[in-house]
C-alpha positions in Angstrom: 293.4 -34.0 164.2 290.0 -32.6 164.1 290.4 -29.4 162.4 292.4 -31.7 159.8 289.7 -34.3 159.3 287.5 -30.9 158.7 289.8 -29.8 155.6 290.7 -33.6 154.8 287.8 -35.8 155.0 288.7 -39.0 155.4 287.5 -42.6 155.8 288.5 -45.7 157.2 292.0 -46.7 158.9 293.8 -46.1 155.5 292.5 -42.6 155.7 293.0 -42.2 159.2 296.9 -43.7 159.3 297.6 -41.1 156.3 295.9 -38.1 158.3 298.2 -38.9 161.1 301.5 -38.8 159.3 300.4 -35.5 157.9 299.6 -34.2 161.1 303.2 -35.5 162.7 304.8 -33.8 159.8 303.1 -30.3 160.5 304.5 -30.7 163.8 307.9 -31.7 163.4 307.8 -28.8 160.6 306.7 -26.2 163.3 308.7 -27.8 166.3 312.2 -28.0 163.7 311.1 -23.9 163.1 310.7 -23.1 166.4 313.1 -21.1 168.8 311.2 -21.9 172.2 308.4 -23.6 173.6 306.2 -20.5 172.9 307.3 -19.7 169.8 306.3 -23.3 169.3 303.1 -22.9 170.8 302.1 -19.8 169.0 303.2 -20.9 165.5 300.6 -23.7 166.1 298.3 -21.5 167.2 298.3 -19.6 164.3 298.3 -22.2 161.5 295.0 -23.8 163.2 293.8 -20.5 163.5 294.4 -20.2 159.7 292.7 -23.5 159.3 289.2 -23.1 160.7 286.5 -21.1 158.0 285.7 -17.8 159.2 282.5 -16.3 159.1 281.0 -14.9 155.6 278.6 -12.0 156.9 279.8 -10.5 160.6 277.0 -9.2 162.6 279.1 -6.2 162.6 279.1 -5.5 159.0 275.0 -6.0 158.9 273.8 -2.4 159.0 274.7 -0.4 156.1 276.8 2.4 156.2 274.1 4.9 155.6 271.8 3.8 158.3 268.8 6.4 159.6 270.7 6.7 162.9 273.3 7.9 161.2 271.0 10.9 159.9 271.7 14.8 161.3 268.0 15.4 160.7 
């Protein structure tokens, strides 16, 4: 429900009763698509995964390719 009310702000009980029945149809979507409890499990997994914002500038990716210690000086 959280990572929902993240994409689908909403307010009130209104909102909250309609962000429930999306959430029990996601389920019974994945749990209808499943073929085992892990299967299940990791299907979930994944859409949530999908769901949450990933970062725009990875530390990794914050020296630039031609860096000094890349240098054979």
């Amino acid at each position: 429900m959280e990572t929902l009310k993240r994409h689908l702000p909403v307010s009130g009980q209104q909102g909250l009763h309609e962000l429930r029945k999306i959430a029990i149809r996601f389920e019974e979507k994945i749990y209808t698509a499943a073929t085992s409890q892990s299967d299940y499990l990791r299907k979930i997994a994944l859409k949530m995964l999908t769901m949450e914002p990933k970062p725009q500038n990875p530390i990794g990716n914050a020296l630039p390719s031609n860096s000094a210690g890349d240098s054979n000086n």
